[in-house]
Every structure is written in C-alpha cells, then in structure tokens.
C-alpha positions in Angstrom: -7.4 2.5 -24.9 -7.7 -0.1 -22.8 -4.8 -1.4 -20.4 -3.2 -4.9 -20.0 -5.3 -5.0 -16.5 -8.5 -3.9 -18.4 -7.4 -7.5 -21.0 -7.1 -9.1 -17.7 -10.0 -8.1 -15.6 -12.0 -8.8 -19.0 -11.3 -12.6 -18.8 -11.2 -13.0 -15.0 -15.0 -11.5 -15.2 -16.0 -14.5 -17.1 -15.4 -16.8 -14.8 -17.1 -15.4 -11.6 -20.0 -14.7 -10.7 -20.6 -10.8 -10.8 -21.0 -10.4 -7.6 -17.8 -11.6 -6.6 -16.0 -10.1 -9.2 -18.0 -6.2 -8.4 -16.7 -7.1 -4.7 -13.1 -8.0 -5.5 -11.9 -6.6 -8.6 -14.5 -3.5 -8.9 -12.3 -1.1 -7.1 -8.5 -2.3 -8.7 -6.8 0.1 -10.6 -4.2 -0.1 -13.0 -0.6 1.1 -11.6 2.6 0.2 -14.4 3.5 -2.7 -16.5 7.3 -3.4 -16.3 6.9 -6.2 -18.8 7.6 -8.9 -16.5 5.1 -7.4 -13.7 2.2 -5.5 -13.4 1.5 -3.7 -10.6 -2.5 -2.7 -9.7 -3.6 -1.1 -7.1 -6.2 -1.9 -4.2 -7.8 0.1 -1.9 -7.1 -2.2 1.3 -5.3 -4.7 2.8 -8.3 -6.8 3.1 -9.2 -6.6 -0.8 -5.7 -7.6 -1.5 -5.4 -10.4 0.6 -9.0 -11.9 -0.5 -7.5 -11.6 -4.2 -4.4 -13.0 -3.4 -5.5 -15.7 -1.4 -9.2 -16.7 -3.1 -7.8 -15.6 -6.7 -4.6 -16.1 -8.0 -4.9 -18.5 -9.8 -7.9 -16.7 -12.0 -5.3 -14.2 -12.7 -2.9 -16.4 -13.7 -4.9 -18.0 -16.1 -6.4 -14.5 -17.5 -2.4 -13.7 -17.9 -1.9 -16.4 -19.8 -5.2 -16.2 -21.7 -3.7 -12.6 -23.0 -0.8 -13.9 -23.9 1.8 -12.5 -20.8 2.6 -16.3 -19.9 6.3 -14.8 -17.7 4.2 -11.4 -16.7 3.0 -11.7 -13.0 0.7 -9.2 -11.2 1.3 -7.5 -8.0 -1.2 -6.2 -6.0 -0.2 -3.2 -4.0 -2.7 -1.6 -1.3 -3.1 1.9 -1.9 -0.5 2.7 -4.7 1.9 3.2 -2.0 6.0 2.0 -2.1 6.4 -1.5 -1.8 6.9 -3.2 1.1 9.5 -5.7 1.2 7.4 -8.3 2.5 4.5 -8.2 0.0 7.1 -10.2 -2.7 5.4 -13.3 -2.1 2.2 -11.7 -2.7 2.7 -11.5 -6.8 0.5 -13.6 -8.7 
C-alpha cells in the first residue's frame, strides 16, 4: 500500500525533470504521519538542505494536490531525534 509520501513524491515527479528528482527525492524515505506533519527521512544534511531550500514549494503544492492542504512535511536527516533547530525547516 502506498504511503502519503509515496502520493506526494508521485506528483512532485511530474514536475521535474528525472534527473533531479532521482538526485533529490530518490533516497527519501517515509518516517510517520501525525496528521498535521509528515516526517521523511534523508540520508544527509546536504540532501535535506537542497530540498528544503530548491524545493519546498514542489511539496507544498504536491500536499495540497493530495488533498493535506494544513499537513506540512519535515525532513529529518537520518531518522534521528529532532533537533530543535530544524523547526523552520518543515515545508
């Protein structure tokens, strides 16, 4: 069955090119969905930061596009605790 990230990554993908998204997006994994956030996982700092910074507002649209308009995503490097700073990095 397919997850709420899986819904999400599905429209994101059609709006970049597949390179980008193989580079970006290829390695996320789905963490939890609290209802209001969804966390996924990413394997580095680096990824998380591109996404975040490059991206947001792809996901944000995706969110909407599968009907979570008050969800927000959270990218966490790692699947480790969060760190407090990282609050501003939802999306």
């Amino acid at each position: 069955m397919a997850t709420i990230w899986d819904q999400i990554l599905a429209e994101v993908r059609t709006h970049l090119p597949e390179e980008d998204f193989r580079r970006w997006f290829g390695s996320t994994a789905y963490a939890s969905d609290s209802g209001d956030q969804i966390t996924i996982w990413v394997p580095s700092e680096a990824i998380r930061r591109q996404i975040v910074n490059s991206y947001s507002d792809y996901v944000k649209r995706a969110v909407l596009a599968v009907g979570r308009p008050y969800t927000h995503v959270r990218f966490v490097v790692g699947g480790t605790d969060e760190d407090p700073g990282d609050e501003d990095e939802k999306v």
